[in-house]
mmCIF file of the N, C-alpha and C atoms, coordinates in Angstrom:
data_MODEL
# 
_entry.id   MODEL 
# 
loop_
_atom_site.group_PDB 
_atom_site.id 
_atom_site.type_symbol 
_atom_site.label_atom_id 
_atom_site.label_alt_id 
_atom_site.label_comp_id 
_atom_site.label_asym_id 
_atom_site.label_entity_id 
_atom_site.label_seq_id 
_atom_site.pdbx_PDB_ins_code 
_atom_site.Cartn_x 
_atom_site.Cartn_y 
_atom_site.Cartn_z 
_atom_site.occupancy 
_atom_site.B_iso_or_equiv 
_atom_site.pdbx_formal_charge 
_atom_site.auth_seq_id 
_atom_site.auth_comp_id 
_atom_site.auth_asym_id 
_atom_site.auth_atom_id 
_atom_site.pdbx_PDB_model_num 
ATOM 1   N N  . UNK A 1 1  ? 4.753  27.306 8.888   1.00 0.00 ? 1  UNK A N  1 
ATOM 2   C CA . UNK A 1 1  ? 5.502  27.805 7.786   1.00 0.00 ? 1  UNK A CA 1 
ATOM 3   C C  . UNK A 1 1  ? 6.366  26.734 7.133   1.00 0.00 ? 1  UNK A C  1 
ATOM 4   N N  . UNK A 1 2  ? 6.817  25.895 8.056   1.00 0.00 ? 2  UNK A N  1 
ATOM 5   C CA . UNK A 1 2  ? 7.949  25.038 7.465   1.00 0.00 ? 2  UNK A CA 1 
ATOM 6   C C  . UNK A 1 2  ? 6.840  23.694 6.184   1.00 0.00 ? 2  UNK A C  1 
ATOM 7   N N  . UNK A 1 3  ? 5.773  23.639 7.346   1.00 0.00 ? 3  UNK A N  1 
ATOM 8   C CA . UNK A 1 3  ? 5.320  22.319 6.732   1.00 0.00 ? 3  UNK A CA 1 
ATOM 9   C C  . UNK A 1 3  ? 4.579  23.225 5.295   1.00 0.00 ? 3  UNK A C  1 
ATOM 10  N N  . UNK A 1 4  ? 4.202  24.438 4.900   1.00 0.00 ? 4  UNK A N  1 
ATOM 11  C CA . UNK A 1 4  ? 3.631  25.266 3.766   1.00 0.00 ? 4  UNK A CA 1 
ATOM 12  C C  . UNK A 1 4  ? 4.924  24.888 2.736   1.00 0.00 ? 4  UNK A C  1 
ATOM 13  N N  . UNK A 1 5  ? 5.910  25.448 3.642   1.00 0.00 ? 5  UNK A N  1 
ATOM 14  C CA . UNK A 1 5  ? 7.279  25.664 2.534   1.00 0.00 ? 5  UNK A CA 1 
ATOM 15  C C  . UNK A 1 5  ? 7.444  23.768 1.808   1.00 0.00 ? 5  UNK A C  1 
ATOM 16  N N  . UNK A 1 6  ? 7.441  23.144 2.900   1.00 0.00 ? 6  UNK A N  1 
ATOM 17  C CA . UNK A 1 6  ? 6.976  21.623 2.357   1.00 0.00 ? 6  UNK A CA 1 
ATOM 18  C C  . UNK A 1 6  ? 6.620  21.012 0.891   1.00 0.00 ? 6  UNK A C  1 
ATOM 19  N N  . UNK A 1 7  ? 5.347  21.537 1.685   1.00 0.00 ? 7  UNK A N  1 
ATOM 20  C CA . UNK A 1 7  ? 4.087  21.111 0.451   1.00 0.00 ? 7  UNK A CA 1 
ATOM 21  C C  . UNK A 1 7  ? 4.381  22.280 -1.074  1.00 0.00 ? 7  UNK A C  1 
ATOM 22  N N  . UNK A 1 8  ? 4.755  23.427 -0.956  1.00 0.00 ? 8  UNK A N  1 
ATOM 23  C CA . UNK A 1 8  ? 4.655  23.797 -2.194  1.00 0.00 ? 8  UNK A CA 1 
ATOM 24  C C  . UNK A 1 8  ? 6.364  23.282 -2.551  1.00 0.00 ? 8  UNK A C  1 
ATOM 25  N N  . UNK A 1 9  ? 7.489  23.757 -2.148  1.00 0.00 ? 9  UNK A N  1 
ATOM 26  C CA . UNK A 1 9  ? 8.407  22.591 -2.670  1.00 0.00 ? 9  UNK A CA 1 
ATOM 27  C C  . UNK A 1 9  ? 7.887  21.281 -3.682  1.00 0.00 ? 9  UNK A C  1 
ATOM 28  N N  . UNK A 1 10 ? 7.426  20.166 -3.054  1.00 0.00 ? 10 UNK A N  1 
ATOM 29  C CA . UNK A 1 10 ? 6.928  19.217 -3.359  1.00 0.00 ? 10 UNK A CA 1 
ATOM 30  C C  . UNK A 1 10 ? 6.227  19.680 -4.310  1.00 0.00 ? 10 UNK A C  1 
ATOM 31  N N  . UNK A 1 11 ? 5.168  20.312 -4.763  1.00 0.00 ? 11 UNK A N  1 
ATOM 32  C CA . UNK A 1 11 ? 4.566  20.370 -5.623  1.00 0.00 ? 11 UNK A CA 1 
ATOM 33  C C  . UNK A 1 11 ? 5.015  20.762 -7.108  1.00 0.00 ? 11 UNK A C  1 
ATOM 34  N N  . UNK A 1 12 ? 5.853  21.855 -6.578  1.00 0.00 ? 12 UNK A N  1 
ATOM 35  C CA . UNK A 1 12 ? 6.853  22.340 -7.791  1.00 0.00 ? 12 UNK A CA 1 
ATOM 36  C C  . UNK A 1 12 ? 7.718  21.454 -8.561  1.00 0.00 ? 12 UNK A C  1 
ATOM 37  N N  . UNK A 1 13 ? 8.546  20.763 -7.547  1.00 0.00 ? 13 UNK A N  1 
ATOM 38  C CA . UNK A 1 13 ? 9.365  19.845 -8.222  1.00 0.00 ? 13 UNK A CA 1 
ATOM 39  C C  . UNK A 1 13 ? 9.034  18.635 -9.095  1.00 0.00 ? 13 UNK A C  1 
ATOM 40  N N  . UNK A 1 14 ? 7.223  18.388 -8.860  1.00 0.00 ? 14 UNK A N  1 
ATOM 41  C CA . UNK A 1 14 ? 6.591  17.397 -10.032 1.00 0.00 ? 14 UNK A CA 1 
ATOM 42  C C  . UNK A 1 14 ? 7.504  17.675 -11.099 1.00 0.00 ? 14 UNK A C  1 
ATOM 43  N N  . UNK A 1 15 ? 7.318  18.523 -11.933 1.00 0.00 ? 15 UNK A N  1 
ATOM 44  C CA . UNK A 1 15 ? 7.558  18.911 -13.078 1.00 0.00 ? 15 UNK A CA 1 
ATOM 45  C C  . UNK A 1 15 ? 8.435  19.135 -13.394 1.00 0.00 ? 15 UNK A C  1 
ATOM 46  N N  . UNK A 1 16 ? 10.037 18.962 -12.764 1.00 0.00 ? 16 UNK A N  1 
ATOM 47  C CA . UNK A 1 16 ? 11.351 19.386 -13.492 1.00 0.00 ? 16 UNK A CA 1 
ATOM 48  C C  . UNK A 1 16 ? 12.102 18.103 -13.654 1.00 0.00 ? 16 UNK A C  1 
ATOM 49  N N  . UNK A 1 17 ? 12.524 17.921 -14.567 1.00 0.00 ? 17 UNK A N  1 
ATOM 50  C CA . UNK A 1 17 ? 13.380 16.455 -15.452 1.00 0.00 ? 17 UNK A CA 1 
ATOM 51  C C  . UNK A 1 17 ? 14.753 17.287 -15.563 1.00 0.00 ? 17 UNK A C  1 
ATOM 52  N N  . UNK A 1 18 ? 14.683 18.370 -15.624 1.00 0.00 ? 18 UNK A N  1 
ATOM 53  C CA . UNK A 1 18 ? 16.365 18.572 -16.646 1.00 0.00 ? 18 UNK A CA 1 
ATOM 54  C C  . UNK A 1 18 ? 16.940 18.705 -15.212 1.00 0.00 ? 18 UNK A C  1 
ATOM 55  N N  . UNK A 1 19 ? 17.069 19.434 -14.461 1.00 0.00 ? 19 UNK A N  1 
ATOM 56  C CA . UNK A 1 19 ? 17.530 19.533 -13.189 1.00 0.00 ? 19 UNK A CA 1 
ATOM 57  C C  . UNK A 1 19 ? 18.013 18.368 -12.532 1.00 0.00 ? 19 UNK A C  1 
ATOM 58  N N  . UNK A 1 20 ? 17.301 17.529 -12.061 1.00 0.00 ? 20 UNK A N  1 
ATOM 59  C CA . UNK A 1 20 ? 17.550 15.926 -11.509 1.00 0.00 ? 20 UNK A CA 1 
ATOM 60  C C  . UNK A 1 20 ? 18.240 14.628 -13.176 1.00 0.00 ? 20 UNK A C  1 
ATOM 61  N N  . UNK A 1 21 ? 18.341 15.705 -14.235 1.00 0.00 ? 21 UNK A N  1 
ATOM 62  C CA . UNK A 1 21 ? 18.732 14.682 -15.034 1.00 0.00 ? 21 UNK A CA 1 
ATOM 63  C C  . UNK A 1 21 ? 20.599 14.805 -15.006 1.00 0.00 ? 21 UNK A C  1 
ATOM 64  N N  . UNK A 1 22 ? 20.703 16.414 -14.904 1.00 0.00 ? 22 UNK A N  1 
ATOM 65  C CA . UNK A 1 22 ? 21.780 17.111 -14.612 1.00 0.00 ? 22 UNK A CA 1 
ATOM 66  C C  . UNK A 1 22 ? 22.839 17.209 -13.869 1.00 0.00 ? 22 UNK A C  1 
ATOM 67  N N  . UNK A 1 23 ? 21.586 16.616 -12.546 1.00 0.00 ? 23 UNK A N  1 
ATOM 68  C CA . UNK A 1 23 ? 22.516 16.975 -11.158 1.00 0.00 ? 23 UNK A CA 1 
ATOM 69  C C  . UNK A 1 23 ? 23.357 14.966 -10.852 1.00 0.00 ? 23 UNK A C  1 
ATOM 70  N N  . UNK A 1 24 ? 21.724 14.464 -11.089 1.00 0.00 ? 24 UNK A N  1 
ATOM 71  C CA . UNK A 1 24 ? 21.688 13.043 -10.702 1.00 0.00 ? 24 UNK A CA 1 
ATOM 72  C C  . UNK A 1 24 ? 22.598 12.029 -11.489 1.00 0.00 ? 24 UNK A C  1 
ATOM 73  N N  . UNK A 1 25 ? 22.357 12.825 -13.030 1.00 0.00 ? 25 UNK A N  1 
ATOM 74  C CA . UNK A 1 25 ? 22.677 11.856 -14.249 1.00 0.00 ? 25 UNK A CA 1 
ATOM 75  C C  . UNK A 1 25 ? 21.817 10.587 -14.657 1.00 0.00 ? 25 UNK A C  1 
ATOM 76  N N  . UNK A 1 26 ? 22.222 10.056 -15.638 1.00 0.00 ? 26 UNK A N  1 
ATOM 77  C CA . UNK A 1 26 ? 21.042 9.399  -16.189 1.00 0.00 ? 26 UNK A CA 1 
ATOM 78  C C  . UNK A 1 26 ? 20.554 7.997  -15.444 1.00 0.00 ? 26 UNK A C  1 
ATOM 79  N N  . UNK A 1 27 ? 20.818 7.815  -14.146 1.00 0.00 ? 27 UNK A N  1 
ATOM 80  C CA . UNK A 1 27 ? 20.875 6.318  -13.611 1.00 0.00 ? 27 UNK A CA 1 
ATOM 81  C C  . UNK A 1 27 ? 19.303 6.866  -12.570 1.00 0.00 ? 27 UNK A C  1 
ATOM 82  N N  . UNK A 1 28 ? 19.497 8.369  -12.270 1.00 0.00 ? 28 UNK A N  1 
ATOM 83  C CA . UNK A 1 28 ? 18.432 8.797  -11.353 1.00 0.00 ? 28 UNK A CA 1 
ATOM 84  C C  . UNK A 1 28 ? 17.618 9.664  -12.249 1.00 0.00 ? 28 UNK A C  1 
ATOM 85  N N  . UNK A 1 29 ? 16.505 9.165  -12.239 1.00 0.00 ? 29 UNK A N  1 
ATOM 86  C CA . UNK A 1 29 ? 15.354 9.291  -12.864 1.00 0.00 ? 29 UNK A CA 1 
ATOM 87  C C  . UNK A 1 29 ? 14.513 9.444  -12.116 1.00 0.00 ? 29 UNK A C  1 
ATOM 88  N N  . UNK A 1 30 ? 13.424 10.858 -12.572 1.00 0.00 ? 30 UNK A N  1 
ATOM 89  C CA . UNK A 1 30 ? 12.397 11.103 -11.444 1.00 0.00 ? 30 UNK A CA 1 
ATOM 90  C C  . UNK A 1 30 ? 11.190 11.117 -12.612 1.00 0.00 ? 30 UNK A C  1 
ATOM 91  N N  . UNK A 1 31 ? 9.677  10.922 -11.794 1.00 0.00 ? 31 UNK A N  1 
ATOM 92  C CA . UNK A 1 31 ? 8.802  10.538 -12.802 1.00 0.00 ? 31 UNK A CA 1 
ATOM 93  C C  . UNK A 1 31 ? 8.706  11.204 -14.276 1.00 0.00 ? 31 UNK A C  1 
ATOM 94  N N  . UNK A 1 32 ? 8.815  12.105 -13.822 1.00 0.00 ? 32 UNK A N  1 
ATOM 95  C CA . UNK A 1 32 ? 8.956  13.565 -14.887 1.00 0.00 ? 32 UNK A CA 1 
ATOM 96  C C  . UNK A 1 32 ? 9.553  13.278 -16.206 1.00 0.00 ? 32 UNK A C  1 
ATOM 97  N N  . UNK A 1 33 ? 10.876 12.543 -15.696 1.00 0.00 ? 33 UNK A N  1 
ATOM 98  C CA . UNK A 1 33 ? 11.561 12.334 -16.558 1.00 0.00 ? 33 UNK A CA 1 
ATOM 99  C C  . UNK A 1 33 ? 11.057 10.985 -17.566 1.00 0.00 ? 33 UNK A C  1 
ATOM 100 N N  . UNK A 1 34 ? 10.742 10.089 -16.958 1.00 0.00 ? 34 UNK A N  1 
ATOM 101 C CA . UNK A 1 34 ? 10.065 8.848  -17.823 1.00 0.00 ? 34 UNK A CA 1 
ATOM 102 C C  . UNK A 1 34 ? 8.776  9.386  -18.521 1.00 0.00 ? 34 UNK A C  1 
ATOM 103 N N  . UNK A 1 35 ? 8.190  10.159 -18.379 1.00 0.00 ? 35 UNK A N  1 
ATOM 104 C CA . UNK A 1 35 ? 7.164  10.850 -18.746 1.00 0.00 ? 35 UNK A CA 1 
ATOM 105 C C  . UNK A 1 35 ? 7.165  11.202 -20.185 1.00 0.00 ? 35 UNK A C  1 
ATOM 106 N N  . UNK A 1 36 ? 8.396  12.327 -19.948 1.00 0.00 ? 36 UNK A N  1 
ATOM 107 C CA . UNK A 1 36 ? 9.313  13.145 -21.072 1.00 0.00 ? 36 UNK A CA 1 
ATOM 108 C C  . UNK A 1 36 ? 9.947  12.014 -22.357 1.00 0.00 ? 36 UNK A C  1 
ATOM 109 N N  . UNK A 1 37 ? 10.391 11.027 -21.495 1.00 0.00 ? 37 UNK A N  1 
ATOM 110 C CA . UNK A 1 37 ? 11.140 9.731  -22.532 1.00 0.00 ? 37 UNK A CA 1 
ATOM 111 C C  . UNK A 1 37 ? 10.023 8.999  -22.925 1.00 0.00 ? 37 UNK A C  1 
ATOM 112 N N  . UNK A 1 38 ? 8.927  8.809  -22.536 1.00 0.00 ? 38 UNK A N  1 
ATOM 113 C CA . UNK A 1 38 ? 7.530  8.196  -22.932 1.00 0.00 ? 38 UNK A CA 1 
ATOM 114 C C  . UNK A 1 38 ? 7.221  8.867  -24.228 1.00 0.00 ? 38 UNK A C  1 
ATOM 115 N N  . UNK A 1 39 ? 6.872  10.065 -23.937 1.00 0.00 ? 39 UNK A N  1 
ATOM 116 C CA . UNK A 1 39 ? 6.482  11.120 -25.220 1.00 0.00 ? 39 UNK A CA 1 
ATOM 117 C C  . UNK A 1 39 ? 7.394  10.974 -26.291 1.00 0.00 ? 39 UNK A C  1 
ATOM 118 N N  . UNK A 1 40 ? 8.463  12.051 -26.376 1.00 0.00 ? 40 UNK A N  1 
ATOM 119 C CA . UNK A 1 40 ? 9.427  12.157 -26.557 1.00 0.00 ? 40 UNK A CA 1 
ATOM 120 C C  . UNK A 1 40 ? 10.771 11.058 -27.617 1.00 0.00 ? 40 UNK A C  1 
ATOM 121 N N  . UNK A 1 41 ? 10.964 9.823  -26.404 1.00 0.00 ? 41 UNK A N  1 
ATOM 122 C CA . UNK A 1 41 ? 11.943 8.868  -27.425 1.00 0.00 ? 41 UNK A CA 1 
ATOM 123 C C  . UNK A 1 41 ? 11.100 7.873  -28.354 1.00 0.00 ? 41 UNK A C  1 
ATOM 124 N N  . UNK A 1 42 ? 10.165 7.150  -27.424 1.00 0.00 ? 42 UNK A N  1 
ATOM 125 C CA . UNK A 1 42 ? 9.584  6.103  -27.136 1.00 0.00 ? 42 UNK A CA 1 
ATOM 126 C C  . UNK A 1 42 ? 8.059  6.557  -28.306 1.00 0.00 ? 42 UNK A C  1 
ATOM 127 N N  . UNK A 1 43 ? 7.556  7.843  -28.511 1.00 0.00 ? 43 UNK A N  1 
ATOM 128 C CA . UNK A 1 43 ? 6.159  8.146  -29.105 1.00 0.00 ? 43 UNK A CA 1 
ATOM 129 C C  . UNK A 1 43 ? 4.833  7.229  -28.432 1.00 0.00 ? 43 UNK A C  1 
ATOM 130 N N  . UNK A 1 44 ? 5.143  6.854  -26.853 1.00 0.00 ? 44 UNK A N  1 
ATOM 131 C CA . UNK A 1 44 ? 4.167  6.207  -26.779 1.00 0.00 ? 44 UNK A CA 1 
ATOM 132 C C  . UNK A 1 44 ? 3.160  7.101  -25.810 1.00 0.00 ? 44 UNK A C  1 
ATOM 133 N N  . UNK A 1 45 ? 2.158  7.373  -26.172 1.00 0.00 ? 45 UNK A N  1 
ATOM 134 C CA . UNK A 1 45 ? 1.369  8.304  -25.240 1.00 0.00 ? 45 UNK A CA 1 
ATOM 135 C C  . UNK A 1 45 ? -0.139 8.176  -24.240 1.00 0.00 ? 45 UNK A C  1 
ATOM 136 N N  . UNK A 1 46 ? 0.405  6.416  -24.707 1.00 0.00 ? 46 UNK A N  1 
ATOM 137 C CA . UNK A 1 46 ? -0.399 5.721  -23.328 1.00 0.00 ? 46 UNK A CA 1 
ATOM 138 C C  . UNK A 1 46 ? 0.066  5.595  -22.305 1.00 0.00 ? 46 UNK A C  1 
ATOM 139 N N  . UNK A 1 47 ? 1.284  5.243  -22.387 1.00 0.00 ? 47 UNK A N  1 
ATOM 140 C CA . UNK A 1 47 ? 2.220  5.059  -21.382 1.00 0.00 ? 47 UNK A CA 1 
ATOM 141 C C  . UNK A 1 47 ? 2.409  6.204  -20.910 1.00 0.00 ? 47 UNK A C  1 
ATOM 142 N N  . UNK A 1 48 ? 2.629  7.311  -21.022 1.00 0.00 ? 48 UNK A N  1 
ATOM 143 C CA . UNK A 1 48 ? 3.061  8.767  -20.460 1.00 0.00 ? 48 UNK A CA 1 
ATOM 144 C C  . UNK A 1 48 ? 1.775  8.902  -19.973 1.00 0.00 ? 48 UNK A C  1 
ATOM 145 N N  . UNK A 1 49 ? 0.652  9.094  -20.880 1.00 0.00 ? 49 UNK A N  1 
ATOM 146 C CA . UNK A 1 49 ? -0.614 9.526  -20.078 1.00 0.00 ? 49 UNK A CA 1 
ATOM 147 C C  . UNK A 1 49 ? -0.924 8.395  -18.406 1.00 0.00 ? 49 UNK A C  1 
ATOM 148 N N  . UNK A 1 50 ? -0.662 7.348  -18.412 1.00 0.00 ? 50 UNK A N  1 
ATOM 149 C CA . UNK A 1 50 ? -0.848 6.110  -17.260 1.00 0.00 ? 50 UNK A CA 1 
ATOM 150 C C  . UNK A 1 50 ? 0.195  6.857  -16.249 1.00 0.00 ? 50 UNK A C  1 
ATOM 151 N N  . UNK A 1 51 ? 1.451  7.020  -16.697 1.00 0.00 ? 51 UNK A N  1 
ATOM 152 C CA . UNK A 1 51 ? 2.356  7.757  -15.551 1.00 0.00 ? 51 UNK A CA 1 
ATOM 153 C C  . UNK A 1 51 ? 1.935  9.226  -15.093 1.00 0.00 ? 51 UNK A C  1 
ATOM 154 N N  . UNK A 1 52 ? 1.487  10.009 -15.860 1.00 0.00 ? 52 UNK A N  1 
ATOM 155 C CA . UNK A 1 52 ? 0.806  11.185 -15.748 1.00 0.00 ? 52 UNK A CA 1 
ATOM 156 C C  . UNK A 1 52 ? -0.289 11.059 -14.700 1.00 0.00 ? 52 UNK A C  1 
ATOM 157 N N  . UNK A 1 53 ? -1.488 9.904  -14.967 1.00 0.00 ? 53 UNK A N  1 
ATOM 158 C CA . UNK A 1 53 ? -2.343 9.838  -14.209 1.00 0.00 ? 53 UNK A CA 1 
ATOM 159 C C  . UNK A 1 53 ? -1.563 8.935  -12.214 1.00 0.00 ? 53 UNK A C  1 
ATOM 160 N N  . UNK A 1 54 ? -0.622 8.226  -12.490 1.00 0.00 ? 54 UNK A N  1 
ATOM 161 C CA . UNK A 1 54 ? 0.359  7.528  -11.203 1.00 0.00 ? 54 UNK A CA 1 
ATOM 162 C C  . UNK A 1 54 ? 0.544  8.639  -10.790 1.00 0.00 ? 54 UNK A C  1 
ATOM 163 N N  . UNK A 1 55 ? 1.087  9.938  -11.182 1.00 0.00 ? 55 UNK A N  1 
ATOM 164 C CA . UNK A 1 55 ? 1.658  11.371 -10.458 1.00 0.00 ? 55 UNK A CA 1 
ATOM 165 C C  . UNK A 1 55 ? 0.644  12.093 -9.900  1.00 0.00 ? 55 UNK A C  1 
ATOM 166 N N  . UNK A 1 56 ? -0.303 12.437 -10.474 1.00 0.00 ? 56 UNK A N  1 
ATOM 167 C CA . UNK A 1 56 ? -1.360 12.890 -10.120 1.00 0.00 ? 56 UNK A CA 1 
ATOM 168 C C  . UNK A 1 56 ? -1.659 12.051 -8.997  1.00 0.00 ? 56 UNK A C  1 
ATOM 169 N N  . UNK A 1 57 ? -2.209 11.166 -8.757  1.00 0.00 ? 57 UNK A N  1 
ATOM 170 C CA . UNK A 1 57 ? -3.031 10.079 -8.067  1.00 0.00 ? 57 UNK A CA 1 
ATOM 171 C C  . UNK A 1 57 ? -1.886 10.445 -6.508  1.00 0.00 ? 57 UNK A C  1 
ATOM 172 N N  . UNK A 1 58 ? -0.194 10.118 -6.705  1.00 0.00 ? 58 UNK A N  1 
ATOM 173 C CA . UNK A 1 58 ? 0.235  10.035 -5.595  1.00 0.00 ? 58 UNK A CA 1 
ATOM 174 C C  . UNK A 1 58 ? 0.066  11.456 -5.141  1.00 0.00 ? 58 UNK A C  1 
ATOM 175 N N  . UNK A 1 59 ? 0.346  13.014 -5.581  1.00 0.00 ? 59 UNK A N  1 
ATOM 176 C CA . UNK A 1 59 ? 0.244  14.028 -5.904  1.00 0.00 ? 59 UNK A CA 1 
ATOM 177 C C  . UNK A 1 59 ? -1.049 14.527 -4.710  1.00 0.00 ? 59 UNK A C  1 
ATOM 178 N N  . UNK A 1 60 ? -2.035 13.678 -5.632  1.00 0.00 ? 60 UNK A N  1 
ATOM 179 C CA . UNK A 1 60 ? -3.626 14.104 -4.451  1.00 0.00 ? 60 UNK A CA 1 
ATOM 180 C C  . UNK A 1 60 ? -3.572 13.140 -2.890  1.00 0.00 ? 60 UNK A C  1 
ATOM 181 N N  . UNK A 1 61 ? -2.225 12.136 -2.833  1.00 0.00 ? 61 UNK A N  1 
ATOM 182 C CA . UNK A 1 61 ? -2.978 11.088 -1.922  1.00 0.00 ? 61 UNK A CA 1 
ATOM 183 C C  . UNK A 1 61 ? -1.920 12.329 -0.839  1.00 0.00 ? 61 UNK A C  1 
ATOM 184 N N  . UNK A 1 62 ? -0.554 12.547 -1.094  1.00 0.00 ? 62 UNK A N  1 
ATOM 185 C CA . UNK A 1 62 ? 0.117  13.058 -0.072  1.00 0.00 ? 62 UNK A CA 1 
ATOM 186 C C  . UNK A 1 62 ? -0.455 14.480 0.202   1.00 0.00 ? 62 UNK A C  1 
ATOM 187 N N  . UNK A 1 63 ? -1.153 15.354 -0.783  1.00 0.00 ? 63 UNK A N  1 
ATOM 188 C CA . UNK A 1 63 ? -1.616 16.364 -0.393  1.00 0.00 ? 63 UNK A CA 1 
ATOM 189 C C  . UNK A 1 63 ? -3.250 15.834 0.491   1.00 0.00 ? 63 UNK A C  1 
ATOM 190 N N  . UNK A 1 64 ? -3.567 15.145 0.635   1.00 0.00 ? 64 UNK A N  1 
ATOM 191 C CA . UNK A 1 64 ? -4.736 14.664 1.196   1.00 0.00 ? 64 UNK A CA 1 
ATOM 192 C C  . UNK A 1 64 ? -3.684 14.323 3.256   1.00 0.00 ? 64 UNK A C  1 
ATOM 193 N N  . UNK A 1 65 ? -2.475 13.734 2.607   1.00 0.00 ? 65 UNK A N  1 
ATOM 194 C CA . UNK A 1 65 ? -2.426 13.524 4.221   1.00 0.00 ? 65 UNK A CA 1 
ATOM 195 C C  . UNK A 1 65 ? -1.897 14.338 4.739   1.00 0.00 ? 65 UNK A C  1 
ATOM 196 N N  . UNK A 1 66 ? -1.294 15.573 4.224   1.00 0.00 ? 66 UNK A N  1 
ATOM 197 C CA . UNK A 1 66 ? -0.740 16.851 4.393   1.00 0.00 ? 66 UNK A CA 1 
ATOM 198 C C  . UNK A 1 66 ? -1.783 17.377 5.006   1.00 0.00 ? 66 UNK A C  1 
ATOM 199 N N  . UNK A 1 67 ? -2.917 17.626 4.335   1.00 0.00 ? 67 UNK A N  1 
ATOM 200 C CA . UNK A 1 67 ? -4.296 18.408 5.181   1.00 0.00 ? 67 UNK A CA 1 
ATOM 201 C C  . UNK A 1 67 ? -4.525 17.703 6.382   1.00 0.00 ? 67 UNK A C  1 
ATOM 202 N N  . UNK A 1 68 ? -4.758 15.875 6.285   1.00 0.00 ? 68 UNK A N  1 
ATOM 203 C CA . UNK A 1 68 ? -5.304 15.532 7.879   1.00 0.00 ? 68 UNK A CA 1 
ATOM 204 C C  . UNK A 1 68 ? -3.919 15.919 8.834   1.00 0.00 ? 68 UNK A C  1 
ATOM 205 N N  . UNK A 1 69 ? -2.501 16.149 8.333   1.00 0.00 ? 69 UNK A N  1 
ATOM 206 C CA . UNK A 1 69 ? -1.664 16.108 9.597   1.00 0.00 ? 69 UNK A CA 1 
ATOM 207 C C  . UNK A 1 69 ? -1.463 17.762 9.459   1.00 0.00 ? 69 UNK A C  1 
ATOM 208 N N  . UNK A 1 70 ? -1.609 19.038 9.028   1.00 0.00 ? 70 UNK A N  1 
ATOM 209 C CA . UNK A 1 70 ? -1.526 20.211 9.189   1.00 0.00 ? 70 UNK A CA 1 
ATOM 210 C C  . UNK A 1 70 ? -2.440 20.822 9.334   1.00 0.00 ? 70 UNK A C  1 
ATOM 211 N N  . UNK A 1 71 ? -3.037 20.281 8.044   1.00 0.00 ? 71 UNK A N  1 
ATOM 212 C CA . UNK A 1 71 ? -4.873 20.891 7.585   1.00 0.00 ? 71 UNK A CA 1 
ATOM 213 C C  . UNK A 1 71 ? -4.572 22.470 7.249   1.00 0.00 ? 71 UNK A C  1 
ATOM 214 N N  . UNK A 1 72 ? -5.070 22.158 5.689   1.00 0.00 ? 72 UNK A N  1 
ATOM 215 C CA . UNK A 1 72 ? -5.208 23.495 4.902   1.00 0.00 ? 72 UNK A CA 1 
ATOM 216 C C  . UNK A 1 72 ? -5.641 24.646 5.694   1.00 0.00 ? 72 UNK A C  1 
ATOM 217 N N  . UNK A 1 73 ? -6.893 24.427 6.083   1.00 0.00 ? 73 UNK A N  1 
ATOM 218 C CA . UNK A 1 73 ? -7.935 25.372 6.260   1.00 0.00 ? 73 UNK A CA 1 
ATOM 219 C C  . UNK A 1 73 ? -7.054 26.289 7.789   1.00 0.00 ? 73 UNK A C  1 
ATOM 220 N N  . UNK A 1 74 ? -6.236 25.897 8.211   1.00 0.00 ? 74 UNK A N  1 
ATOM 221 C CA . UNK A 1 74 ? -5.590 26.785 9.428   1.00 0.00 ? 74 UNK A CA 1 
ATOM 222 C C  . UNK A 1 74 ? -4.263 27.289 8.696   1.00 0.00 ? 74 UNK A C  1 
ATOM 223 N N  . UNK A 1 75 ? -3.651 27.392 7.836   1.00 0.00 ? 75 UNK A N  1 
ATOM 224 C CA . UNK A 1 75 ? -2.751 27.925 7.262   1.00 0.00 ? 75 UNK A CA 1 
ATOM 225 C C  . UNK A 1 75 ? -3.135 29.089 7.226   1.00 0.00 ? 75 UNK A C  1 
ATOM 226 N N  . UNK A 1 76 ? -2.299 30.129 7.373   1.00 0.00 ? 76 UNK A N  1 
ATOM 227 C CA . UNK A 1 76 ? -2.451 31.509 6.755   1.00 0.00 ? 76 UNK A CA 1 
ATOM 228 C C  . UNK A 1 76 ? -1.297 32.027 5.713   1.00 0.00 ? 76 UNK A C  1 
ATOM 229 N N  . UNK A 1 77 ? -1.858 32.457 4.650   1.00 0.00 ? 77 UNK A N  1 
ATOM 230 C CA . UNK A 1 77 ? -1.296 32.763 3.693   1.00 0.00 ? 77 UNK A CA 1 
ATOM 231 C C  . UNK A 1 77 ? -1.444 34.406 4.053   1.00 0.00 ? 77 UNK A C  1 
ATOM 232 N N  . UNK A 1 78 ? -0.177 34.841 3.805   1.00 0.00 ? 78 UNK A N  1 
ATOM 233 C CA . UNK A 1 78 ? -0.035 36.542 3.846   1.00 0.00 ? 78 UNK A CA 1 
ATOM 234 C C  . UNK A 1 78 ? 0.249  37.264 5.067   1.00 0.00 ? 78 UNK A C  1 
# 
């Protein structure tokens, strides 16, 4: 249960900038957030898409070692 509660944590928090921009202030920056300032200040959307694809990439490598050290397939959901 703990290591489930883990992994979806982690997964969720990809995606929130205002929260960690809020709490942290502007010196702590999480990918999300350079992402957002890529698009956003900057109009550059190579650069956001390259960090987009860095998130993803780390995203699949830790959910990859999550499965060899828990392994999906023995979880029970419900």
């Amino acid at each position: 249960g703990v290591a489930a509660g883990c992994l979806l944590t982690f997964i969720l928090c990809l995606g929130y900038y205002i929260t960690p921009a809020l709490v942290g202030g502007p010196t702590d920056q999480m990918m999300s957030g350079f992402i957002y300032n890529a698009i956003n200040s900057e109009n550059n959307w190579g650069k956001a898409s390259a960090l987009g694809v860095i998130l993803l990439v780390a995203t699949l490598v830790l959910y990859y070692v999550y499965n060899k050290l828990v392994g999906i397939d023995r979880m029970k959901l419900g």
